[in-house]
C-alpha positions as CSV (number, residue, x, y, z in Angstrom):
1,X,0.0,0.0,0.0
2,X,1.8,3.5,-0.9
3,X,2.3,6.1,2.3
4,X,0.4,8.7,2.2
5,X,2.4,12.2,1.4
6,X,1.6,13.5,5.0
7,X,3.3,9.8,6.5
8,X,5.9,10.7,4.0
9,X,6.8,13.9,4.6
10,X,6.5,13.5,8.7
11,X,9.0,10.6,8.6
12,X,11.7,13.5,7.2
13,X,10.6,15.8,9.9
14,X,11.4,16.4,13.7
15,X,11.4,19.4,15.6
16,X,13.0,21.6,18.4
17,X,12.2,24.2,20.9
18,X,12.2,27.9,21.1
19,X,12.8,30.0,24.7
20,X,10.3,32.7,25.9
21,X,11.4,36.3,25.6
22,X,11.2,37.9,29.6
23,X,9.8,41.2,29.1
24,X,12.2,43.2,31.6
25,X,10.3,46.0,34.0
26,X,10.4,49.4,33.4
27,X,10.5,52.2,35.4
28,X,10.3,49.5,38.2
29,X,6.8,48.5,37.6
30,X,5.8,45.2,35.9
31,X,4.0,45.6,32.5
32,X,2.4,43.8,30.8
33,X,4.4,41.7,28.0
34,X,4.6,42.8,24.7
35,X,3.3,40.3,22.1
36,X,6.0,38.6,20.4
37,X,5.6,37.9,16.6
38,X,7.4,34.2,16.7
39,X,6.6,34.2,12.6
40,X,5.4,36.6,10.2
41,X,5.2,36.8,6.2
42,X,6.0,39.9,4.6
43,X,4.6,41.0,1.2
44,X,3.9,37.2,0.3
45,X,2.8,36.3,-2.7
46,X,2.4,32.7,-4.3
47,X,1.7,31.7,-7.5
48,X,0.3,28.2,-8.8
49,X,1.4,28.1,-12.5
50,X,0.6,31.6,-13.2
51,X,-2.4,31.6,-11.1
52,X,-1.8,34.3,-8.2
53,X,-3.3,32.7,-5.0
54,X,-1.5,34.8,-2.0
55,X,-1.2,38.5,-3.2
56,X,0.8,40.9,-0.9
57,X,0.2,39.1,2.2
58,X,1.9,40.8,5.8
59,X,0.5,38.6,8.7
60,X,1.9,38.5,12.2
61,X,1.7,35.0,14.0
62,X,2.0,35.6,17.8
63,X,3.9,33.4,20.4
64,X,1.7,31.9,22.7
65,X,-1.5,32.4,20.8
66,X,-4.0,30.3,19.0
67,X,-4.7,31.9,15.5
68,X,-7.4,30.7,13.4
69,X,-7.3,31.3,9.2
70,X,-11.0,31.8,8.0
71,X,-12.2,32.8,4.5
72,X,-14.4,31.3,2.1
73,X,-13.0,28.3,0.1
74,X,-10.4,29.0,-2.7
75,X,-9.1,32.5,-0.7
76,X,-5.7,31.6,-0.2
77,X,-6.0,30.2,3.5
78,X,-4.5,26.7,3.6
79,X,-1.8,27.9,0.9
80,X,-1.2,30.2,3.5
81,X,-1.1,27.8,6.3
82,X,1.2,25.4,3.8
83,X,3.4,28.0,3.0
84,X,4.8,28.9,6.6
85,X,6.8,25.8,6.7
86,X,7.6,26.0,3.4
87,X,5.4,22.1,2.2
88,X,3.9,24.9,-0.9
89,X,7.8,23.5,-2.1
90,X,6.3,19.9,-2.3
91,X,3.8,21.3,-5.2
92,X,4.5,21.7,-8.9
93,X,4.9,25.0,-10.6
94,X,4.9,26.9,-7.4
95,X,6.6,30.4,-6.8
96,X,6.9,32.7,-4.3
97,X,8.4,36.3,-3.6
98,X,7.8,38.1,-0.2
99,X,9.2,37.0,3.3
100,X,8.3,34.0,5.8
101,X,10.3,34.9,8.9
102,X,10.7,32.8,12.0
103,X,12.4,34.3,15.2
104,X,13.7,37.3,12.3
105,X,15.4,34.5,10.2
106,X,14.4,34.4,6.6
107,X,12.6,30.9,5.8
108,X,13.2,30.8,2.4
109,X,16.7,31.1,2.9
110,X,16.7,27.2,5.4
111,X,16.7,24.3,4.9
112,X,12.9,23.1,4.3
113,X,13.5,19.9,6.3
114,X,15.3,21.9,9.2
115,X,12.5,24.7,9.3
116,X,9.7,21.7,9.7
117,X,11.7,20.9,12.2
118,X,10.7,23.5,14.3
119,X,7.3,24.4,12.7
120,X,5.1,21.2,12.8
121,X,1.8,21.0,11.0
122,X,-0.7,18.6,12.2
123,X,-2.9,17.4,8.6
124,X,-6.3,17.5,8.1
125,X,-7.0,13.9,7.8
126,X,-5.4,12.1,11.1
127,X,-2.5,9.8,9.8
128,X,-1.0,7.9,12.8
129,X,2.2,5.8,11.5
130,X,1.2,1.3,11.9
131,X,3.0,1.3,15.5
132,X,1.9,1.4,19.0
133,X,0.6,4.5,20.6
134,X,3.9,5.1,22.5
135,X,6.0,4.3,19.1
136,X,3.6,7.2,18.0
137,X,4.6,10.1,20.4
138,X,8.0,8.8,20.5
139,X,8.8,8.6,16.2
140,X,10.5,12.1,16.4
141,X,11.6,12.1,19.7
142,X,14.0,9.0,18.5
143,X,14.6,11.1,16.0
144,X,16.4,13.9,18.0
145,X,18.3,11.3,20.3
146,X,17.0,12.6,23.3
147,X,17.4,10.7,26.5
148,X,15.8,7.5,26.8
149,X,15.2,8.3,30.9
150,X,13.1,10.4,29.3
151,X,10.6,9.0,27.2
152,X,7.7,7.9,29.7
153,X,7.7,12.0,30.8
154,X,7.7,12.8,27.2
155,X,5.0,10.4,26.4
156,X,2.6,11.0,29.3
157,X,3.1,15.0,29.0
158,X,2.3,15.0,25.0
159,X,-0.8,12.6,25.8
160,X,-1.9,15.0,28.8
161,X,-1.9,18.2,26.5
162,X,-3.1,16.4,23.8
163,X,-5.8,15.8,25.9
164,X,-6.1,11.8,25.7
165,X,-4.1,10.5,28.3
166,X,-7.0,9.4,30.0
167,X,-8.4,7.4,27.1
168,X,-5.2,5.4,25.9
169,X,-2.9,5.4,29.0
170,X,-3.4,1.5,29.6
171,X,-3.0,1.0,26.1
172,X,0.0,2.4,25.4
173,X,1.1,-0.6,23.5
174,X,-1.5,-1.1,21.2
175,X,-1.8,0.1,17.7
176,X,-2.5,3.5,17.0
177,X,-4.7,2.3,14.4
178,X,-7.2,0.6,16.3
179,X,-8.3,4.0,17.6
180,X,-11.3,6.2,16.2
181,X,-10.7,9.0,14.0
182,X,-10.7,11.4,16.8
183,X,-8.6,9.6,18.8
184,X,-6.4,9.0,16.6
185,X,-5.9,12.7,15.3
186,X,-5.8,13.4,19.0
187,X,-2.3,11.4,18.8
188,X,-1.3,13.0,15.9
189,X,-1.1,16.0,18.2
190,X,0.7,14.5,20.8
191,X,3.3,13.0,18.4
192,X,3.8,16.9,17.4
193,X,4.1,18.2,20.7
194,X,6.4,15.9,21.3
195,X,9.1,17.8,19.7
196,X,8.2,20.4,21.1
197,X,8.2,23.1,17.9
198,X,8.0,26.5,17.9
199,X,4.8,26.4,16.2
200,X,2.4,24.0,15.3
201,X,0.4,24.5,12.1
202,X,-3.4,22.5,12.1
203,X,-5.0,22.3,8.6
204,X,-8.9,21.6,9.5
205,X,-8.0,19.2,11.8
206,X,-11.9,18.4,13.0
207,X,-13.0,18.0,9.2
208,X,-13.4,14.6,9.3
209,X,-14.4,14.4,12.8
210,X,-17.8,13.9,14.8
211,X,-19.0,16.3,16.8
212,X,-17.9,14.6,20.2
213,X,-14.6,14.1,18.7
214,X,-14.4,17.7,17.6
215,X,-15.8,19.1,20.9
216,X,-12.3,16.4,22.5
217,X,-9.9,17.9,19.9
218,X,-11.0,22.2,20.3
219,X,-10.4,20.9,24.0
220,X,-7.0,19.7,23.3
221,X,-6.3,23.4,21.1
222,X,-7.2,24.7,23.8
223,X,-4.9,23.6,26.6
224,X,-2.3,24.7,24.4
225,X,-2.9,28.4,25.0
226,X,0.3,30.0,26.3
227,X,2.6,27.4,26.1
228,X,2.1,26.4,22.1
229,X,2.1,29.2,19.3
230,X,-1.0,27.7,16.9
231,X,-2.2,28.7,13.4
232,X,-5.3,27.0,12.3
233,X,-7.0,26.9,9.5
234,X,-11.1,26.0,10.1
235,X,-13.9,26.9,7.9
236,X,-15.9,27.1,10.7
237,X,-16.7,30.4,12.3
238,X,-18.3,28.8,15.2
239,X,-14.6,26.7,15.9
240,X,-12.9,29.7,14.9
241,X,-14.8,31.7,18.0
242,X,-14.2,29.2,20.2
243,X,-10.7,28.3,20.1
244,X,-8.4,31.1,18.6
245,X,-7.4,34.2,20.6
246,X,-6.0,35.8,17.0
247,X,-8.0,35.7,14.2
248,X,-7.1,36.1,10.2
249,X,-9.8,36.6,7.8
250,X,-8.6,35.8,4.3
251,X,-10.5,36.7,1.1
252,X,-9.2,36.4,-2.8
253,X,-5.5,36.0,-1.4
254,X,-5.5,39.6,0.4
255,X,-5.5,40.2,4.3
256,X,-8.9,41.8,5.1
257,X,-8.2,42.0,8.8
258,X,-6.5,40.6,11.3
259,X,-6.7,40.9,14.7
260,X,-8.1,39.8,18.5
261,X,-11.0,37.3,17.9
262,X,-13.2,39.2,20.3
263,X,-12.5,42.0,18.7
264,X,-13.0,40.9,15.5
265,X,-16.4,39.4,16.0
266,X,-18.0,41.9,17.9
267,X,-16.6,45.0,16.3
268,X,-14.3,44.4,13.1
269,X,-12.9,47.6,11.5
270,X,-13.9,46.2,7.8
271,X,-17.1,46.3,6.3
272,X,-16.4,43.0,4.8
273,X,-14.9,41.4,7.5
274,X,-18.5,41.8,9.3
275,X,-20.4,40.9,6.3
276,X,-18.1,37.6,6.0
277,X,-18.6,36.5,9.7
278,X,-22.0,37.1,9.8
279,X,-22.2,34.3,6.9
280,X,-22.3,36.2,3.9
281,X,-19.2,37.2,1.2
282,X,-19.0,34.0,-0.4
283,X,-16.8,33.6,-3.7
284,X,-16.9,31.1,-6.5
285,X,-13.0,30.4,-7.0
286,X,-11.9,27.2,-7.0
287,X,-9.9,25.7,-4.3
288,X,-6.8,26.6,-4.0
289,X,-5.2,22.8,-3.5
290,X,-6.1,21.5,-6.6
291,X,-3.5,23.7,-8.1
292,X,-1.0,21.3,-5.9
């Protein structure tokens, strides 16, 4: 049976870690931290054989936040999502000007396998490798050579914020496959944070997923908050509200707005920002990822 091109690129990939900035006090009073932009593209724009899809995109990513991508389908918002660790490369006939930066250094100019090192992506269908659960978590762990002493923590910790230690920790040496969809995507997850990446990157990942395993994995998003940076890509609004603290809105490969989700909802600065999340704006161009 062939691999699937998410297996196959995740067996090339590990990740590392990033240290949080201290924001020092001034005038010897504690203020608040200033939001650290961990990534951000520049001017982007991407092409698909001639076909522009990102035009002129400039979009912060914070550290520490959950930022969810919306837009109707064909804007440009999973090319966007694709093109921050650089897997747009994996497509034929792609080209890109503009700047990806992470931590200030230029993305472009790394080595693809290196930067997906440190920016993870979690796909939209779950694709746990034919191993046992802890096999799972541990795939790029191995990878890095960390510390054997090491790898109950490891496994227990990524399961806990994964939110599904509860579920699979007496069945840590079964097969991964033998879990639901949910579950199983849930893993997924915990094999990322593993690795512990500077970002993670989630391309719809409740798309394929009930509504009880959907309400499990926004919990898992979640408990992420403050200690993962997240971009997410969702067409739902509804999941968007829920679980971002950021929010993008995307529409014919422009930035309409981004901003605070709160913010955004309740009072965005665009007219067609408020016309989109209130369910309306729709556009008829095709998807962007059959161009890949």
């Amino acid at each position: 049976m062939t691999e699937s091109f998410e297996n196959q690129w995740l067996r090339r990939s590990d990740a590392g870690g990033v240290a949080v900035q201290d924001v020092p006090a001034a005038l010897g009073l504690r203020k608040e931290p200033t939001p650290t932009n961990v990534m951000e593209t520049q001017s982007l724009q991407l092409w698909y054989s001639g076909r522009q899809v990102l035009k002129g995109v400039s979009v912060p990513v914070v550290q520490g936040k959950v930022t969810a991508i919306v837009g109707p389908s064909g804007c440009g918002k999973t090319t966007l999502l694709r093109s921050l660790n650089r897997l747009t490369d994996l497509s034929r006939n792609c080209r890109i000007e503009g700047k990806i930066l992470l931590d200030g250094e230029d993305c472009m100019a790394m080595d693809p396998v290196a930067l997906r090192r440190r920016v993870g992506m979690v796909f939209q269908r779950p694709n746990p490798f034919p191993m046992s659960i802890r096999e799972n978590v541990l795939y790029g762990v191995r990878a890095q050579k960390r510390k054997k002493a090491r790898f109950d923590e490891i496994v227990e910790a990524s399961l806990r914020k994964a939110v599904i230690w509860d579920e699979v920790k007496d069945r840590l040496d079964e097969s991964a496959l033998n879990l639901s969809g949910g579950q199983q995507q849930r893993i997924c997850i915990a094999r990322t944070l593993a690795v512990s990446p500077e970002v993670v990157l989630m391309d719809e990942p409740a798309a394929s997923l009930d509504p009880r395993s959907t309400a499990k994995l926004e919990e898992s998003v979640m408990a992420m908050r403050g200690e993962y940076t997240v971009v997410a890509v969702t067409h739902e609004l509804s999941q968007a509200r829920r679980i971002s603290e950021n929010l993008v809105f995307i529409y014919e490969g422009h930035i309409v707005e981004f901003g605070e989700t709160k913010q955004l909802f309740e009072d965005p600065r665009e007219e067609a920002t408020r016309d989109y999340l209130s369910g309306g704006l729709v556009t008829s161009i095709e998807e962007e990822e059959a161009a890949s």
